[in-house]
C-alpha positions in Angstrom: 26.6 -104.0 -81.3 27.8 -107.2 -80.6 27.3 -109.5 -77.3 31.5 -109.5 -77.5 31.5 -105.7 -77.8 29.2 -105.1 -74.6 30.7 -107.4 -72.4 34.6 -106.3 -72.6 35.3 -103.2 -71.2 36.8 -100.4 -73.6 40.4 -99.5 -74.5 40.5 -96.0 -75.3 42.5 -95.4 -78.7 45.6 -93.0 -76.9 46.1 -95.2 -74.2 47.4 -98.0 -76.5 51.1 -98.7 -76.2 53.5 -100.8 -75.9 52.5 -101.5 -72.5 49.6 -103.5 -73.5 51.7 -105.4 -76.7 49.6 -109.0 -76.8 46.9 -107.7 -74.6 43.5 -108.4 -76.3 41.8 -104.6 -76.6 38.2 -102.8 -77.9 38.4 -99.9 -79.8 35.5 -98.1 -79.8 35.4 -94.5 -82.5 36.1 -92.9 -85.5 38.0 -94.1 -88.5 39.6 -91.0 -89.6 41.6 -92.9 -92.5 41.5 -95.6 -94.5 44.3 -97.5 -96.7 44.5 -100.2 -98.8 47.4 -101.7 -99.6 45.8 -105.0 -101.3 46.5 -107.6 -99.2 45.9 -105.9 -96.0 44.1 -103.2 -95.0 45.3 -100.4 -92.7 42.6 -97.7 -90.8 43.4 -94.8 -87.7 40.6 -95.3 -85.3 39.9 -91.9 -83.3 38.7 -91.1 -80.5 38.7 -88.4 -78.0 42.1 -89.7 -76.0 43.9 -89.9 -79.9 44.2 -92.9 -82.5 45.6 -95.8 -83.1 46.7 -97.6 -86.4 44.5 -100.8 -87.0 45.6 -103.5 -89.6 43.2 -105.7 -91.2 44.5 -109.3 -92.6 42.0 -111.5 -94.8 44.6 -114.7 -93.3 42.9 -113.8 -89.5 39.3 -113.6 -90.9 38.1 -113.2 -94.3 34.6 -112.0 -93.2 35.8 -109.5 -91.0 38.5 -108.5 -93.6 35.5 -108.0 -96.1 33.7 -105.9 -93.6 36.2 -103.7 -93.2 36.6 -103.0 -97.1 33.3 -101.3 -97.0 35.2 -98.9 -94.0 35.0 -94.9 -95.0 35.7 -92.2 -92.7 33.7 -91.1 -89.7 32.0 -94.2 -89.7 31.7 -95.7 -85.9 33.4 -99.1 -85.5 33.9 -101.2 -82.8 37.1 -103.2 -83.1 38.5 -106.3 -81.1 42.1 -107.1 -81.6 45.6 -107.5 -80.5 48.0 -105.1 -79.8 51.5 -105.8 -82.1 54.5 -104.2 -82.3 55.2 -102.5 -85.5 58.2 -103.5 -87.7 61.1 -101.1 -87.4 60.8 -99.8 -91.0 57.3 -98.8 -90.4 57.4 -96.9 -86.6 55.4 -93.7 -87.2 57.2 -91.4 -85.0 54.5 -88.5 -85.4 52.3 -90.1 -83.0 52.9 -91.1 -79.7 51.7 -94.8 -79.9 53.7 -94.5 -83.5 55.2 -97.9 -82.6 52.8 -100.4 -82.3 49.7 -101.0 -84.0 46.5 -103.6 -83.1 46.0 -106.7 -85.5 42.0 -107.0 -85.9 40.1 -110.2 -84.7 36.6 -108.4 -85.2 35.0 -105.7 -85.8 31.6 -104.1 -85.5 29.8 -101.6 -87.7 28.2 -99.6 -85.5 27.2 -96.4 -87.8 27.4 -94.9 -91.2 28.5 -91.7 -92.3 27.6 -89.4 -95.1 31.0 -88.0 -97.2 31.6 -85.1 -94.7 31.3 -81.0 -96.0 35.1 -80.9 -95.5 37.9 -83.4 -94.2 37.5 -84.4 -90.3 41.1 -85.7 -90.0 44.2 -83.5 -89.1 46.6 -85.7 -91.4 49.6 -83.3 -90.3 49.3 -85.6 -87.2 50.4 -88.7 -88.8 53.2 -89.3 -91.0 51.6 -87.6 -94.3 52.9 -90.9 -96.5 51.4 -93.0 -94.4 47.6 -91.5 -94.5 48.0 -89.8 -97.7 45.5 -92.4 -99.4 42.0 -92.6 -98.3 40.1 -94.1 -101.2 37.2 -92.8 -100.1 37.8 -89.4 -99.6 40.4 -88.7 -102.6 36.4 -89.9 -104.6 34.8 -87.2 -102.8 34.9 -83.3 -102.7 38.5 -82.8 -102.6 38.2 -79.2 -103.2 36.7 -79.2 -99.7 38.7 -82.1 -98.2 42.2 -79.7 -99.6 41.2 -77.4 -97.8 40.3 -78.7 -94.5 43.5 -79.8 -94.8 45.1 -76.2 -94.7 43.0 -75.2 -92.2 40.7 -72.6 -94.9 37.6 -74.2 -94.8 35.1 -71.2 -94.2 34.1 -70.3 -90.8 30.3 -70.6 -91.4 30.5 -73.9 -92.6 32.5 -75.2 -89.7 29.8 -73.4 -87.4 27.3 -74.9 -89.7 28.6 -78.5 -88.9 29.6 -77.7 -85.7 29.1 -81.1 -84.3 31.7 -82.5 -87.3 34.1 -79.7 -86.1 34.1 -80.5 -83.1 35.6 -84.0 -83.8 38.7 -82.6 -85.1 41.8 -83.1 -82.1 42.5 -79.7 -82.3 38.9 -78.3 -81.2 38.7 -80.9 -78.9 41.8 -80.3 -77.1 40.9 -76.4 -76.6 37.5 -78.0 -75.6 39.4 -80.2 -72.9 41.8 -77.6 -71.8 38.7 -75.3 -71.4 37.4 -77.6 -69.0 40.7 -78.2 -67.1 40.6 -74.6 -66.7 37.7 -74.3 -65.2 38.4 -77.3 -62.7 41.4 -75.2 -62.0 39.5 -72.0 -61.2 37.0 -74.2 -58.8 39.7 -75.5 -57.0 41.3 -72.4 -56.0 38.3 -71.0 -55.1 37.4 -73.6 -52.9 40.9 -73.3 -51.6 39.9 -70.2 -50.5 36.2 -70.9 -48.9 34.1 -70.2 -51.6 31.0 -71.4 -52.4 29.4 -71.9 -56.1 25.8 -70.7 -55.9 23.5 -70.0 -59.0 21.2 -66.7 -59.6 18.6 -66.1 -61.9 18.5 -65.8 -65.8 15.2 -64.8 -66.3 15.6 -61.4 -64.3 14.8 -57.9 -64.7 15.9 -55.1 -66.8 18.5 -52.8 -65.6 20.7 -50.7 -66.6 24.2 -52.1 -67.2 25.7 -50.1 -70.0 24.7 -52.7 -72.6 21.2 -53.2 -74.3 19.1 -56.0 -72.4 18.1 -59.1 -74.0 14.3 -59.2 -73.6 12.0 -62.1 -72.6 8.3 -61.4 -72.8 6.2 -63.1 -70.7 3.1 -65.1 -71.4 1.2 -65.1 -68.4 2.0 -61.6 -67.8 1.0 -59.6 -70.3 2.9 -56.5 -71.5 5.9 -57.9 -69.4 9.2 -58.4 -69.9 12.2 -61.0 -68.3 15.9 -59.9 -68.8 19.2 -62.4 -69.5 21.3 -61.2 -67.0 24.4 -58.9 -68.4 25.9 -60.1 -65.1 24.8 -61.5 -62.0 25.9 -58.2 -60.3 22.8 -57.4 -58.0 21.8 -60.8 -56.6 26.0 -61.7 -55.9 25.8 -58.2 -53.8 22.3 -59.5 -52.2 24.2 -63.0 -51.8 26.8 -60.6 -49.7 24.4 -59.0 -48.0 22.9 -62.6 -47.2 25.7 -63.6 -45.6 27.2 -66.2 -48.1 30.8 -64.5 -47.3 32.2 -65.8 -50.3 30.2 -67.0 -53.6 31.3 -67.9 -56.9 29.9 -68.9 -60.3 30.6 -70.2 -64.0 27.8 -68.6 -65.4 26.2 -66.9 -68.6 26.0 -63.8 -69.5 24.2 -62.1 -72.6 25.1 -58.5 -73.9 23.0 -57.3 -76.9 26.2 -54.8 -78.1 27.0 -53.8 -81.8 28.8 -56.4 -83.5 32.5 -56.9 -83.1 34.8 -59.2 -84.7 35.8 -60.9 -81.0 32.5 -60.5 -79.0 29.9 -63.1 -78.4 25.7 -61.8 -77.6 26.2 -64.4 -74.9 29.5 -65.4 -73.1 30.9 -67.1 -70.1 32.4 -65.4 -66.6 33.6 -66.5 -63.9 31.9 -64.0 -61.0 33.1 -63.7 -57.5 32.0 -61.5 -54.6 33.4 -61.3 -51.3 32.6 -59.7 -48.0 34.6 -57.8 -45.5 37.2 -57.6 -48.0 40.0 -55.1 -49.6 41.5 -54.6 -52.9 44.8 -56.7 -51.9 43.2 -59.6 -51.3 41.4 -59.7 -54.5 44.6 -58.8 -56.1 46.7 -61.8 -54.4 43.3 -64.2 -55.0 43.2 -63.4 -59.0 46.9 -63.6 -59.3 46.6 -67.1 -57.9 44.2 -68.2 -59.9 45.2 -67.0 -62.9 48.2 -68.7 -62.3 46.7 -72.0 -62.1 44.7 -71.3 -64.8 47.6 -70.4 -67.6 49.7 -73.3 -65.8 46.7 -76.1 -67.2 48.1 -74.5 -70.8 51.7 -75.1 -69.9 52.6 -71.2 -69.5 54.4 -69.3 -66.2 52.6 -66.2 -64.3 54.5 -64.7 -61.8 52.9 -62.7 -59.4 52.7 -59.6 -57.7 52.0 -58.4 -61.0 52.8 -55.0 -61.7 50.2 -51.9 -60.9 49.6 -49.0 -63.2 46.7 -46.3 -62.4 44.0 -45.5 -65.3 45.9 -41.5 -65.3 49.4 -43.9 -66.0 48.4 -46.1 -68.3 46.2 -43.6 -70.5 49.5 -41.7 -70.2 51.9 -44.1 -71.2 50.6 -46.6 -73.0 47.4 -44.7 -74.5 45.3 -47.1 -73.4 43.2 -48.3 -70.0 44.1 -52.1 -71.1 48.2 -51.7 -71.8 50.3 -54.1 -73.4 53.2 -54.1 -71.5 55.6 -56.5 -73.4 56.9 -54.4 -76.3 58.1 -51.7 -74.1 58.1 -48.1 -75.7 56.4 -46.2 -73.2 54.5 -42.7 -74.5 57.0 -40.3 -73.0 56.4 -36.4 -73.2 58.6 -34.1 -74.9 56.7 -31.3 -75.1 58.4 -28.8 -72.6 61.8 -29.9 -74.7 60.7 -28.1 -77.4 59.0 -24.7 -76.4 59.9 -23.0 -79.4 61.3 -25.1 -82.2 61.7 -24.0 -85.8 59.5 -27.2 -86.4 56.1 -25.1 -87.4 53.6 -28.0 -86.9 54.7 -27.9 -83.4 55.1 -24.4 -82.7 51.7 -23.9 -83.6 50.5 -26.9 -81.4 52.8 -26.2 -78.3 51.7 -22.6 -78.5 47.8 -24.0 -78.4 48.4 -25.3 -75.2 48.5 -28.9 -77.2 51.0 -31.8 -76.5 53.9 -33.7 -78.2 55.0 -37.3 -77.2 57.7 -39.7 -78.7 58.2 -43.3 -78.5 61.2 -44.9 -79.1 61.8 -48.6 -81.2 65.1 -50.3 -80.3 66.6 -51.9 -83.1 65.2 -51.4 -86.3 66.3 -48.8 -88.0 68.6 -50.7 -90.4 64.9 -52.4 -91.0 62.9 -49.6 -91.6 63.5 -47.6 -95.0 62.6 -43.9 -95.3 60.1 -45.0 -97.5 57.9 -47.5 -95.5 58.6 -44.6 -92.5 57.2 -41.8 -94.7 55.2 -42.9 -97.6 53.4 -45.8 -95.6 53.6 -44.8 -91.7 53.2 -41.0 -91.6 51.2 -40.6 -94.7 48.6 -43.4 -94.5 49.0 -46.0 -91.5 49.0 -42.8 -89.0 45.7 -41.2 -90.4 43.9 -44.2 -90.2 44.3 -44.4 -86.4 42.9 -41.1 -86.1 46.2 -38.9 -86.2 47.2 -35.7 -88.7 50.6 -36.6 -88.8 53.9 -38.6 -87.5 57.4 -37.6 -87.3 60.1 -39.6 -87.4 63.8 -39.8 -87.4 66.6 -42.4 -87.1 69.5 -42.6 -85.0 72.5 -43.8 -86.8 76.3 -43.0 -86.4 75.5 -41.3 -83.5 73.5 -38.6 -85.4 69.1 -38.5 -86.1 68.7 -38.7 -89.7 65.4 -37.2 -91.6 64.1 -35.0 -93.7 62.8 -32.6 -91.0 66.0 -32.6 -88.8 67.4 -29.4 -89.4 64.3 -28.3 -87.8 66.0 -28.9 -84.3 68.8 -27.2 -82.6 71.8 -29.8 -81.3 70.8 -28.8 -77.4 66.5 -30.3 -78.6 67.8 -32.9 -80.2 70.0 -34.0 -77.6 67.3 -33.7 -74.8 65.2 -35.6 -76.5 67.9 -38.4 -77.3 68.4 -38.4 -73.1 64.5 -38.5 -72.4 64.0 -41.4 -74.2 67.6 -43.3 -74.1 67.8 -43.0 -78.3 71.2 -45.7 -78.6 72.3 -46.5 -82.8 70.1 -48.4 -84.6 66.9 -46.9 -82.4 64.0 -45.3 -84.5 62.1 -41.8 -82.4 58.2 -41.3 -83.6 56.0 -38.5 -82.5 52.9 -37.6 -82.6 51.6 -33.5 -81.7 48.0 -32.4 -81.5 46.5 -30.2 -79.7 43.9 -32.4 -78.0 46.2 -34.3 -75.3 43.9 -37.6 -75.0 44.1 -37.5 -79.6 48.0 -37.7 -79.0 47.3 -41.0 -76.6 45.1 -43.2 -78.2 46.5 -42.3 -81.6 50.6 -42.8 -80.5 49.3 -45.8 -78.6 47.6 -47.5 -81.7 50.5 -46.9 -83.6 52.7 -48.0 -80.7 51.4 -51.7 -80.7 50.9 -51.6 -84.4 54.5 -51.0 -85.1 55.3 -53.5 -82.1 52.9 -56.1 -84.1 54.3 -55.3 -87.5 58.2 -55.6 -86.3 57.4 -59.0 -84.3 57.8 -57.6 -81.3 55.1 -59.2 -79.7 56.2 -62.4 -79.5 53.6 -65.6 -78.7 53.9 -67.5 -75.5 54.9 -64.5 -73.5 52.6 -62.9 -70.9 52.4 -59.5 -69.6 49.7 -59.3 -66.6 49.3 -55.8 -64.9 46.4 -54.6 -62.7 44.8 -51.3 -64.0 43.4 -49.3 -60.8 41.9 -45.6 -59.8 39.7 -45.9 -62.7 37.5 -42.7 -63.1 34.0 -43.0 -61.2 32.0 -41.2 -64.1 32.8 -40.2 -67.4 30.8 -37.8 -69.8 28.7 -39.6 -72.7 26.8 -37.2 -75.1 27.1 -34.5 -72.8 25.9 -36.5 -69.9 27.3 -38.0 -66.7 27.1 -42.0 -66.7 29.3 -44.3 -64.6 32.2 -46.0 -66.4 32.1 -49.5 -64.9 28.4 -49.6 -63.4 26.4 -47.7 -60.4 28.0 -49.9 -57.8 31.1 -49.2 -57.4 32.7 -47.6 -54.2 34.1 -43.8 -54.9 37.6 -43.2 -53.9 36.7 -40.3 -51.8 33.5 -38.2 -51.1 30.5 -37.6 -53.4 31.0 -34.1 -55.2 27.0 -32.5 -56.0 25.5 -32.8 -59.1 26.3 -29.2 -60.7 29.9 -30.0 -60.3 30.7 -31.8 -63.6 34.7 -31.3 -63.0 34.6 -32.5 -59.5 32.4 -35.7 -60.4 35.0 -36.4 -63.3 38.1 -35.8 -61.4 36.5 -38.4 -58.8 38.0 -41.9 -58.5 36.6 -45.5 -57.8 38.0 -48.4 -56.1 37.8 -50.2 -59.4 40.4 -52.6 -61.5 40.4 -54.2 -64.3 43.2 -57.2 -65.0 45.0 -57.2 -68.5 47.1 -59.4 -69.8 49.0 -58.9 -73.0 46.6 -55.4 -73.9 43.3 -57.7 -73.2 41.1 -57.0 -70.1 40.7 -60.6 -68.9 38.5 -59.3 -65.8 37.5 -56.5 -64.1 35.7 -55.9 -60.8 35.6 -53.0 -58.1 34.9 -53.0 -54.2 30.7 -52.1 -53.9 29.1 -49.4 -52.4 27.4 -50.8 -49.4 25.8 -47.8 -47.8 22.1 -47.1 -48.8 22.5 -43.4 -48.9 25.7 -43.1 -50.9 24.2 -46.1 -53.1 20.7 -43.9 -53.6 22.8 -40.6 -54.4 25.1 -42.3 -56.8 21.5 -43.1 -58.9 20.6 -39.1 -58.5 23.6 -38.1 -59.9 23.2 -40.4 -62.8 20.0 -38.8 -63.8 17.3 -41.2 -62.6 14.3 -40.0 -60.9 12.8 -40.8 -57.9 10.6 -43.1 -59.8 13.3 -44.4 -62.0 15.2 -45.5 -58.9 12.1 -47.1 -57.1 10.8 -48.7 -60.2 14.5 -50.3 -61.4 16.4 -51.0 -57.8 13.5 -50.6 -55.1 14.2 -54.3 -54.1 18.3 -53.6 -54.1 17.5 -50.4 -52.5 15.7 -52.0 -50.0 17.8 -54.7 -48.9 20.7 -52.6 -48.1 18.6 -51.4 -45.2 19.0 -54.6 -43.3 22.9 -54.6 -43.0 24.9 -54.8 -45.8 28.6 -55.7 -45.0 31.3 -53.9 -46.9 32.4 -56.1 -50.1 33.8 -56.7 -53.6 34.6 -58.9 -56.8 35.5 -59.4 -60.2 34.6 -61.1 -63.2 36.8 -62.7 -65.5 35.7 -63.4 -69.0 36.3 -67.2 -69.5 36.1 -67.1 -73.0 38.7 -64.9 -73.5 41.2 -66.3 -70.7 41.2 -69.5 -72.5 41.7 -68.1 -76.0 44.9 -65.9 -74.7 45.9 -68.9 -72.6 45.5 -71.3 -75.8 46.7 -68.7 -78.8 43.9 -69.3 -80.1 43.4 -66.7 -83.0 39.5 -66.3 -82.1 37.4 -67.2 -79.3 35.0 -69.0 -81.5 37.5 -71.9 -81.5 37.3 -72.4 -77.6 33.5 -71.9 -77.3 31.5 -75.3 -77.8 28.8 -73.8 -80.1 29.5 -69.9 -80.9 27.9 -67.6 -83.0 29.4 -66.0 -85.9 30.5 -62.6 -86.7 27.2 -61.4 -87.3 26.1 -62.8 -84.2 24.3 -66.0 -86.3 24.3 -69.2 -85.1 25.0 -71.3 -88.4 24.1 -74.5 -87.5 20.9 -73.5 -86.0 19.8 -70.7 -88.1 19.2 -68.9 -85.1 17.9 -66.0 -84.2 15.0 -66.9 -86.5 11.6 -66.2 -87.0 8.5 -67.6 -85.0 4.6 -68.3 -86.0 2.5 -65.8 -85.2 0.6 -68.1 -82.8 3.5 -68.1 -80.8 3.7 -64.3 -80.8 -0.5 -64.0 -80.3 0.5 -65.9 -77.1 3.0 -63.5 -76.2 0.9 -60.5 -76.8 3.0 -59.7 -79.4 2.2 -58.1 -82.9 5.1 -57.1 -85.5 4.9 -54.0 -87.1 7.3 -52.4 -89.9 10.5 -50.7 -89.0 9.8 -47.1 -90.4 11.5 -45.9 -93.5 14.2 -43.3 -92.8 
């Protein structure tokens, strides 16, 4: 770097504009393109802020000119010049500084790059004629560069060159709005008289519904560390410390089966309060996620709307609804007692259920064909149902294949229940297993909403899911369907009575926006004996309880004040708040699908010296 280059202060390449025309400016970045037009030379310098064009003339000096002929893309540059307005017939107006460029005086080659694995530059933000000419790159793989371009290259190999990826303006703008949001979140919170204090990662192993990740340790042999799931004990021993109100950005490691969405370790923002209700968690989260989808230039309004777990696993067939398509689950079962309909004789008279949604609008859409041969013999049975009926309502009359099934007076009650108008299509699904009939007519409800384009982008549908149940029954046994912590709704049934401790409620909630659970949180049990029976009637043992949450237990005998909180997946708010199609592409440095880092090669294997020292041996997994 030159003396000239550290002694004038830098000019960052998207704040350049007309503004500064005949100001003297350094560049410092990128060159994302290079053209060569013979007797001058034209390169986009990048840089975090944006890019600017560049023009190089052999007239203002010939060494520098020749310098610059040796320019490919990504290598770092540091450029002195003037900022000139461009002629009239050559104004880019693709890029905001589109109509000026800077004439070069000097310029510095301050590294080299190898020909990347695919293209770096987003050319659809320039004028395509204009940056359609890298001699460099058109030399290079162009199979890969093509691509790039069209936004295919394979996900591995952008992990894999993470580092490259991340140059490209449209990574680093989630990147930047990611950290916007954040600021956003921090300054609500301290709004509101929080305070950000850290807890442990190295911790111990509990049970949190998800497999721990383990840490041995070296100096304590035949012991193990856990990454926290979630900070959830030391926030409540933070509570009962007296912090009042604590917050934290923090990470959290789940070792779960894969899933095409998940991360083994993702980001939350935790809170805990004391001396605090569900309303004022409500009205706090409302007001932040406000901010927060504000910094991405979108509108939530709250209150937002309430629906109970009962409601929404009634209506919408799922405990995380998606409210904007409409089309509610409604129940039409006691319409049709005794129809000449067999399929639902049979079901109705097995004490089973029948519910209909209705789609506005698309019947003139929607052939028999694709709503018999596709939906109700193929797309239906692979969301777990037997069968769907369907009919259309045109000219004032349903129209199917099984409508002379139904008297006039059936037909017509079930036109009123669910407001059937012309052009509306009626689906139903029967089964004898009432929760079957949910999930399966609430698959196929957002399916059909997805398929039709109901669900447009850029619109946002928060609700607050509440009075979820307190247990639930896995594999024959009671386990709690959050985590051990949360507050009943109501008084502790014993532990022979499996319908009473189902039926029970907790003051838990999750918030969902657009069917995805962005947080969820509950108000704590803070009594040591409700706390201590909660762990009986979750099977643990005296021993179990002492050995896992002795210190917990402990420390709710010195005053524990009543409290609650939430935690709200960062990753996920950002990618709903960004439309981003993955979370992957808001995450710095994510995993892949298979839970692989790429450009790391992580997890990966370890010498056996470091294993001695861990007082660990490896031994075959047994052949099934």
């Amino acid at each position: 770097m030159s003396e000239k280059t550290r002694i004038q202060a830098r000019t960052y390449c998207g704040n350049v504009s007309r503004s500064l025309l005949n100001s003297p400016v350094l560049l410092q970045g990128w060159v994302d393109t290079v053209r060569d037009h013979g007797h001058l030379l034209f390169a986009h310098i990048r840089d975090i802020s944006g890019l600017v064009q560049v023009v190089f003339d052999p007239e203002t000096d010939a060494a520098t000119y020749a310098l610059a002929q040796s320019l490919r893309s990504e290598f770092v540059v540091a450029i002195h010049g003037t900022v000139i307005a461009r002629t009239p017939e050559n104004v880019n107006p693709h890029i905001p500084n589109g109509d000026i460029e800077v004439a070069v005086t000097h310029l510095d080659l301050l590294s080299k790059a190898k020909t990347p694995p695919f293209m770096i530059s987003e050319k659809d933000i320039v004028n395509a004629s204009e940056a359609d000419t890298d001699p460099i790159a058109e030399n290079q793989d162009s199979t890969n560069s093509k691509q790039a371009a069209a936004g295919k290259v394979d996900e591995d190999i952008r992990l894999r060159y993470r580092y490259l990826d991340i140059r490209r303006p449209s990574i680093q703008k989630n990147l930047i709005a990611r950290s916007k949001m954040a600021r956003a979140m921090r300054e609500v919170l301290y709004t509101h008289d929080f305070h950000e204090v850290e807890t442990p990662v190295l911790t111990k192993s509990t049970p949190e519904g998800a497999r721990d990740y383990l840490v041995p340790s070296r100096v304590h042999e035949g012991k193990f560390y856990a990454l926290p799931q979630s900070p959830q004990l030391f926030k409540q021993l933070l509570m009962i410390g007296g912090m009042d109100r604590y917050f934290q950005i923090v990470k959290c490691f789940r070792d779960e089966d894969l899933r095409p969405n998940r991360q083994p370790e993702f980001t939350q923002l935790d809170m805990e309060l004391s001396f605090v209700d569900e309303e004022t968690i409500y009205k706090l989260i409302e007001e932040l996620l406000e901010s927060v989808f504000k910094v991405a230039g979108h509108t939530l309004t709250g209150p937002f709307p309430r629906i109970t777990y009962d409601e929404a696993m009634e209506s919408y067939g799922s405990d995380a609804p998606d409210l904007r398509p409409g089309m509610p689950l409604t129940e039409v079962t006691d319409l049709l007692p005794n129809s000449g309909y067999k399929i639902f004789n049979m079901i109705v008279e097995k004490g089973g259920c029948i519910k209909a949604i209705c789609l506005k609008n698309q019947a003139d859409v929607l052939s028999k064909n694709v709503l018999q041969n596709e939906f109700a013999m193929k797309t239906i049975q692979k969301m777990g149902g037997k069968g769907l009926t369907w009919m259309k309502y045109e000219d004032n009359e349903f129209q199917s294949n099984i409508v002379q099934f139904f008297t006039p007076e059936e037909l017509g009650a079930i036109k009123d229940r669910l407001g059937i108008e012309n052009g509306d299509v009626l689906f139903m699904v029967a089964d004898t297993n009432r929760r079957t009939v949910n999930e399966v007519l609430g698959r196929f409800r957002v399916f059909i909403a997805e398929r039709q384009g109901l669900l447009k982008s850029n619109v946002f549908a928060p609700c607050w899911v509440t009075d979820f149940p307190l247990f639930e029954l896995k594999d024959g046994a009671i386990h709690s369907m959050h985590h051990p912590f949360t507050q009943p709704n109501g008084p502790l049934p014993e532990a022979g009575d499996s319908a009473g401790l189902l039926a029970l409620k907790a003051r838990a909630y999750d918030v969902v926006v657009n069917g995805q659970e962005l947080g969820g949180g509950s108000i704590r049990i803070h009594d040591s004996a409700t706390q201590h029976k909660v762990f009986e009637l979750l099977g643990l043992s005296q021993d179990d309880i002492k050995q896992k949450f002795g210190f917990f237990q402990t420390a709710f005998q010195y005053g524990a004040p009543p409290h609650g909180g939430l935690a709200l997946g960062l990753d996920r708010l950002v990618a709903m708040a960004l439309e981003t199609e993955s979370i992957r592409e808001v995450i710095p440095f994510p995993k892949n699908r298979a839970a692989i880092c790429p450009l790391t090669e992580a997890p990966s294997e370890v010498g056996s010296d470091q294993l001695t020292e861990l007082h660990l041996k490896l031994t075959p997994r047994p052949e099934v």
